[in-house]
C-alpha positions as CSV (number, residue, x, y, z in Angstrom):
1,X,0.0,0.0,0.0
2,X,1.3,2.9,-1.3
3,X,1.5,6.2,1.3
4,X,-1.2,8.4,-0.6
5,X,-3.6,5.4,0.4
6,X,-2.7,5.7,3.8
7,X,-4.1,9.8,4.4
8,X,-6.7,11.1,3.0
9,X,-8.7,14.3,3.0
10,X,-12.1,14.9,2.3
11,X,-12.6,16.8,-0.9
12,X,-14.6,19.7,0.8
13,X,-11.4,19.8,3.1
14,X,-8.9,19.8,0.7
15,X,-11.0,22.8,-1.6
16,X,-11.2,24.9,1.2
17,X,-7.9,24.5,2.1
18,X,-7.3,25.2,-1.3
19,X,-9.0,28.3,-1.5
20,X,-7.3,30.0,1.4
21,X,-10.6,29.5,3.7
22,X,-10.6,28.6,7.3
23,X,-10.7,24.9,8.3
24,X,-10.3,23.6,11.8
25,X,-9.1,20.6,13.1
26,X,-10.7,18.2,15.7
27,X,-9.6,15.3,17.4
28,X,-11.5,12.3,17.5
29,X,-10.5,11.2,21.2
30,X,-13.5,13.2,22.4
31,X,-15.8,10.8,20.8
32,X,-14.7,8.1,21.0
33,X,-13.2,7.7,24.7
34,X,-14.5,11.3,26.3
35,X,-18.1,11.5,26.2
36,X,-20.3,8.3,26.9
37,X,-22.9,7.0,23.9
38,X,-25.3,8.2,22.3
39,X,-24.2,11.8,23.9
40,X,-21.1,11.5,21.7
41,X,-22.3,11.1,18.5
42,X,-24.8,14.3,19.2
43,X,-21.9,16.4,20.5
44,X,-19.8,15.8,17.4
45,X,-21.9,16.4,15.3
46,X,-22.8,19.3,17.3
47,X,-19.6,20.7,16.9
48,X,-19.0,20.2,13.3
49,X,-22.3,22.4,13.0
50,X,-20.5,25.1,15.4
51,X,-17.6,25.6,13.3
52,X,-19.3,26.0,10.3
53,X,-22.1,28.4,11.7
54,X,-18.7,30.2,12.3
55,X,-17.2,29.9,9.3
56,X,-14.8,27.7,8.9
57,X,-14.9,23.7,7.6
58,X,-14.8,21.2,9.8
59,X,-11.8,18.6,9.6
60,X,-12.5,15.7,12.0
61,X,-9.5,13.3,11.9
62,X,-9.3,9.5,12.6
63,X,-8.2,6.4,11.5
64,X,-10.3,4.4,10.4
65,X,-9.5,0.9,9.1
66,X,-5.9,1.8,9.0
67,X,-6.2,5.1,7.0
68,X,-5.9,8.5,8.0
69,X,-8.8,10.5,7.2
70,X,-9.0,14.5,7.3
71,X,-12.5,14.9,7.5
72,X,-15.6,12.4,8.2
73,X,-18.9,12.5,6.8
74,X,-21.9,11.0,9.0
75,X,-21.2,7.5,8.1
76,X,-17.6,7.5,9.1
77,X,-18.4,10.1,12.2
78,X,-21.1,7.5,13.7
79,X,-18.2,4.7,13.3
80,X,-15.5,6.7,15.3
81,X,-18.4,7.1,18.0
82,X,-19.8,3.9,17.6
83,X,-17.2,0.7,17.0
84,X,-16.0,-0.8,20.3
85,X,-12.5,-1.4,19.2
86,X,-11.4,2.5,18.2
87,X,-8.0,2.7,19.8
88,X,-6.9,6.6,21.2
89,X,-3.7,7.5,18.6
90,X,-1.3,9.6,19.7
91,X,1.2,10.2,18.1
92,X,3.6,7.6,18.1
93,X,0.9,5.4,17.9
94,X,-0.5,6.5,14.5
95,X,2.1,4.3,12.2
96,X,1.5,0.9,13.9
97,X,-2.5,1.4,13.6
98,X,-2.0,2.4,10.5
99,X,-0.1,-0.9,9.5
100,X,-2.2,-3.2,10.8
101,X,-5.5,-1.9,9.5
102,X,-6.9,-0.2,12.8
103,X,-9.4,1.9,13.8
104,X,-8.2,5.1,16.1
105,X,-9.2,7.8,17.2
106,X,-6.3,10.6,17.4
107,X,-5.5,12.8,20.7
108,X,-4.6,16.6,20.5
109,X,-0.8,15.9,19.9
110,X,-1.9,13.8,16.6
111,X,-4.5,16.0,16.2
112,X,-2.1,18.8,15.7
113,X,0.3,16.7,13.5
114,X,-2.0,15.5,11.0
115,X,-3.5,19.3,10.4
116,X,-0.1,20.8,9.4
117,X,1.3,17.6,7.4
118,X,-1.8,18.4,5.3
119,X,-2.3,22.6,5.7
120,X,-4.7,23.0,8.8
121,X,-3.6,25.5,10.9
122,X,-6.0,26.0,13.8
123,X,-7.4,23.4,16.0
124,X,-9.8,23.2,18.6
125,X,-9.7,20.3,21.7
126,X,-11.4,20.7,25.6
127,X,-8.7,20.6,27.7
128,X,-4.3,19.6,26.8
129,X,-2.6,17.1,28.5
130,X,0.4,17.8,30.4
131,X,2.4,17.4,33.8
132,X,1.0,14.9,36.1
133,X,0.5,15.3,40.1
134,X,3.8,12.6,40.4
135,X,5.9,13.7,37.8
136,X,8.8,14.0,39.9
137,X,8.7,10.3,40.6
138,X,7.1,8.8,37.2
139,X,8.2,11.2,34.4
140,X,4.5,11.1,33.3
141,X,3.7,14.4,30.8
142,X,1.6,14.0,28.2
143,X,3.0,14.3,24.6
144,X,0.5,16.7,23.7
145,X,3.6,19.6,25.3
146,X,6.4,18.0,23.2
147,X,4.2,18.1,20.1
148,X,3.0,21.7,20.5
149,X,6.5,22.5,21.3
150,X,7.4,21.7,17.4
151,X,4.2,22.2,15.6
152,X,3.6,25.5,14.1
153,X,-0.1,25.5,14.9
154,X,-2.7,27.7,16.7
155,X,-4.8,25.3,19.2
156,X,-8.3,26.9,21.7
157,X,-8.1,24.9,24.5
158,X,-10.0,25.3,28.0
159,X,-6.0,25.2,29.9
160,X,-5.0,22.2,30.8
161,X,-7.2,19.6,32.5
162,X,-7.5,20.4,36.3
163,X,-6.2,16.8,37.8
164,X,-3.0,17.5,36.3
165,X,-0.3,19.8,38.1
166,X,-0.9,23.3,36.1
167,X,2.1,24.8,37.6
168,X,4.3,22.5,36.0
169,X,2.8,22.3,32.9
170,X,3.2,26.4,32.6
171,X,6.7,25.8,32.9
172,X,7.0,23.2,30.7
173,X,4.8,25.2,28.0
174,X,7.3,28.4,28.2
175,X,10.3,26.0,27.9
176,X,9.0,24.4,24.8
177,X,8.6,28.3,23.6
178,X,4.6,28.2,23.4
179,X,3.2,31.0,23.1
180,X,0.2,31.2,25.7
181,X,-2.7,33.8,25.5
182,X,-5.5,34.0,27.6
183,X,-8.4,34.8,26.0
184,X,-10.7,37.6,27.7
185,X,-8.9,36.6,30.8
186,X,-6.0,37.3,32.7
187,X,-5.9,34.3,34.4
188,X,-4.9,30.6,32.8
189,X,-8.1,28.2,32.9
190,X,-8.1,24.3,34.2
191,X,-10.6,23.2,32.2
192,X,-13.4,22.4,34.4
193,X,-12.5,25.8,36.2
194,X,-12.6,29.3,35.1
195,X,-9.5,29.8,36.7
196,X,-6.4,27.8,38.0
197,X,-5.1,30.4,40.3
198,X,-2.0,31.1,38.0
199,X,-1.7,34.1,35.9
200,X,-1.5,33.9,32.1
201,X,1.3,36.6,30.7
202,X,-0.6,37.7,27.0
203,X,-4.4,38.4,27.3
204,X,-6.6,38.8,23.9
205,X,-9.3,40.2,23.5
206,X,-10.8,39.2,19.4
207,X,-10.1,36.2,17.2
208,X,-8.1,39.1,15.3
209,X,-6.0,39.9,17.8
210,X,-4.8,36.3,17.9
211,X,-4.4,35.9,14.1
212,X,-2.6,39.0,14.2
213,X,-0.2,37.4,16.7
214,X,0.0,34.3,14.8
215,X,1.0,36.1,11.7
216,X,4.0,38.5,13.6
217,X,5.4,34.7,14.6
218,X,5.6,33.5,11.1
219,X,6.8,36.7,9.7
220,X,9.5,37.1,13.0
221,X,10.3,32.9,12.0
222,X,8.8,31.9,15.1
223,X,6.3,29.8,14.1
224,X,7.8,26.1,14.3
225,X,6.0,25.8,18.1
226,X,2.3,26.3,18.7
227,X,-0.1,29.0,19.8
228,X,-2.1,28.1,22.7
229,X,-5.4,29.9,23.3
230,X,-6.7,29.4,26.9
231,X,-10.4,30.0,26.3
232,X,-11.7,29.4,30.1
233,X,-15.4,27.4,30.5
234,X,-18.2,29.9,31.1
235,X,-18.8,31.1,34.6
236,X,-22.3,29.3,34.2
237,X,-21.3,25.7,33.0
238,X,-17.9,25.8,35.7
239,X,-17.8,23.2,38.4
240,X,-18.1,24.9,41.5
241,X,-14.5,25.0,43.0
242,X,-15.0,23.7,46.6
243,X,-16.9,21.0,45.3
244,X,-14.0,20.0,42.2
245,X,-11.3,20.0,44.8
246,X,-13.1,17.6,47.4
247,X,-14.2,15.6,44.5
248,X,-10.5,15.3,42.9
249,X,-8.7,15.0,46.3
250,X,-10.7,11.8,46.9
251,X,-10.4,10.6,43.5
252,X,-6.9,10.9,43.7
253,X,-6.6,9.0,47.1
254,X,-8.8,5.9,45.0
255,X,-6.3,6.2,42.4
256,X,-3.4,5.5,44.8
257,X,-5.4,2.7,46.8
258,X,-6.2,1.0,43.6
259,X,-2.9,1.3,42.1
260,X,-4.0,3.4,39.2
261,X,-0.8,4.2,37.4
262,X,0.6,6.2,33.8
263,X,-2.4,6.4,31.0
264,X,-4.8,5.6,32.9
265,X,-4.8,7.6,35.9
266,X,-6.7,10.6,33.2
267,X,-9.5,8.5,32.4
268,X,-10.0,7.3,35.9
269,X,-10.0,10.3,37.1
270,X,-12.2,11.6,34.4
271,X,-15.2,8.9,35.5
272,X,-14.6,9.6,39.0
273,X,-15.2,13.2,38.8
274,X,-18.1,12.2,36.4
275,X,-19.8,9.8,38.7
276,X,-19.0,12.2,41.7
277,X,-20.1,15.1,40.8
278,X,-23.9,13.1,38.8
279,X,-22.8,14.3,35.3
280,X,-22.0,17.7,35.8
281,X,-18.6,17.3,34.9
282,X,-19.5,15.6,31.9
283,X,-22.3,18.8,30.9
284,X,-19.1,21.5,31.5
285,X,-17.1,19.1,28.9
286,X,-19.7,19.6,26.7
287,X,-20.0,23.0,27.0
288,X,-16.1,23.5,26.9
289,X,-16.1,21.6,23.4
290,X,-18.5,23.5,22.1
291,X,-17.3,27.0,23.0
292,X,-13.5,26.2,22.2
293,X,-14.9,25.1,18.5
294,X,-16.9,28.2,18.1
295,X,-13.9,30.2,18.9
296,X,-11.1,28.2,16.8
297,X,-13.5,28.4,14.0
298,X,-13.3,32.5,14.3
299,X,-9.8,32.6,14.7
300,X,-9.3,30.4,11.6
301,X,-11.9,32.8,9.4
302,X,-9.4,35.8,10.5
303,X,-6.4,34.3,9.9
304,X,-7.6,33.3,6.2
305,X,-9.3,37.1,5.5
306,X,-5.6,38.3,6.8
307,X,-4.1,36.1,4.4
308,X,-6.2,37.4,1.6
């Protein structure tokens, strides 16, 4: 099998992309292993419709049966949501799946590589991986920093996700040299919370304002590590922060009775908070997917008008 076979792009993808217009990228993770059935196949569609009420084009990515796609329609959406066996890609898992014929669904780090080996520039996920809580002792950091430390793309996230240790993660994001603006906010979001208690160093105010920043990297030659927009969860739709910290501190504690270790901590975690807290977790992801989409969608329709 020849490597054209192996990545495709959906024709309505690959003419807007064509044209100059704005297309955004989103990872497949969220629907296959983030949001629970049937709620997963309504939210991405959902957010397919945000984008282009926006905009912008859509570009799902997955693998599915052990090609690359850039783009899904329904049929190949409901399968991603749908088949039991969709493994989560990142990135150094994307070449073995593809091999053997797999289905996968991609995280934000292959997310962000599959957009810019095929043009996409902006791309939209809820919340990055990054430092974990025992990093000192496990190593464990999510390859999401490495690959937006190398990968000249502009990504609305809600911050990082809250179980992880934000303070590190900063750190780690300013030695990987990306760029992190706060949008309408001075402080940097943890995903299910407005705020993380840490201080972002760039606010924005306009999806303009960040494609004009965008476009001073690539003209200054600075645009081989990511932008990351921290677009925080509605006031409305946060968890309340008393209850999130209760809620983590005793997921945390199952964790380490259980023996929960490396990948799976996240996910635990995830369902703990989840089950913990009746579903409201699980409504603020929602809400977090849908509002980072909107606003990736608006940055990509600037940067395109500013190219033209």
């Amino acid at each position: 099998m020849t490597a054209p076979h192996r990545l495709q792009v959906a024709e309505e993808v690959a003419d807007t992309l064509a044209d100059g217009r704005g297309v955004v990228a989103l990872e497949s993770t969220i629907i296959a292993h983030g949001l629970s059935r049937p709620d997963n196949l309504r939210v991405a569609r959902d957010v397919e419709s945000t984008v282009r009420r926006a905009g912008a084009v859509p570009a799902t990515i997955a693998v599915l049966d052990g090609v690359v796609r850039v783009g899904l329609d329904d049929t190949q959406l409901t399968a991603v949501a749908e088949r039991d066996e969709v493994v989560k890609l990142s990135t150094r898992d994307l070449a073995p799946a593809v091999a053997a014929g797999r289905d996968g669904a991609t995280t934000a780090a292959s997310t962000a590589r599959i957009a810019r080996l095929v043009g996409i520039d902006v791309m939209t996920t809820g919340g990055l991986g990054g430092v974990h809580r025992e990093a000192r002792t496990t190593w464990d950091e999510s390859s999401d920093l490495t690959t937006l430390g190398t990968t000249g793309i502009t990504v609305v996230a809600a911050g990082v996700k809250s179980i992880l240790d934000v303070a590190a993660t900063l750190e780690r994001l300013e030695t990987l040299n990306v760029t992190v603006l706060g949008y309408r906010t001075d402080a940097f979001p943890a995903f299910y919370l407005v705020d993380s208690g840490l201080p972002v160093d760039w606010r924005v105010e306009s999806p303009e304002q960040v494609a004009t920043i965008v476009s001073a990297r690539v003209a200054l030659g600075l645009h081989h590590s990511a932008v990351l927009v921290a677009n925080p969860v509605p006031a409305e739709s946060a968890l309340d922060a008393d209850t999130h910290d209760r809620t983590l501190r005793a997921g945390l504690a199952a964790a380490e009775q259980q023996g929960i270790r490396g990948k799976a901590v996240t996910p635990f975690l995830l369902d703990w908070l989840h089950r913990e807290t009746a579903g409201a977790s699980m409504r603020t992801n929602e809400v977090i997917i849908e509002t980072n989409a909107d606003l990736a969608a608006r940055i990509a329709v600037a940067l395109s008008e500013g190219r033209s």
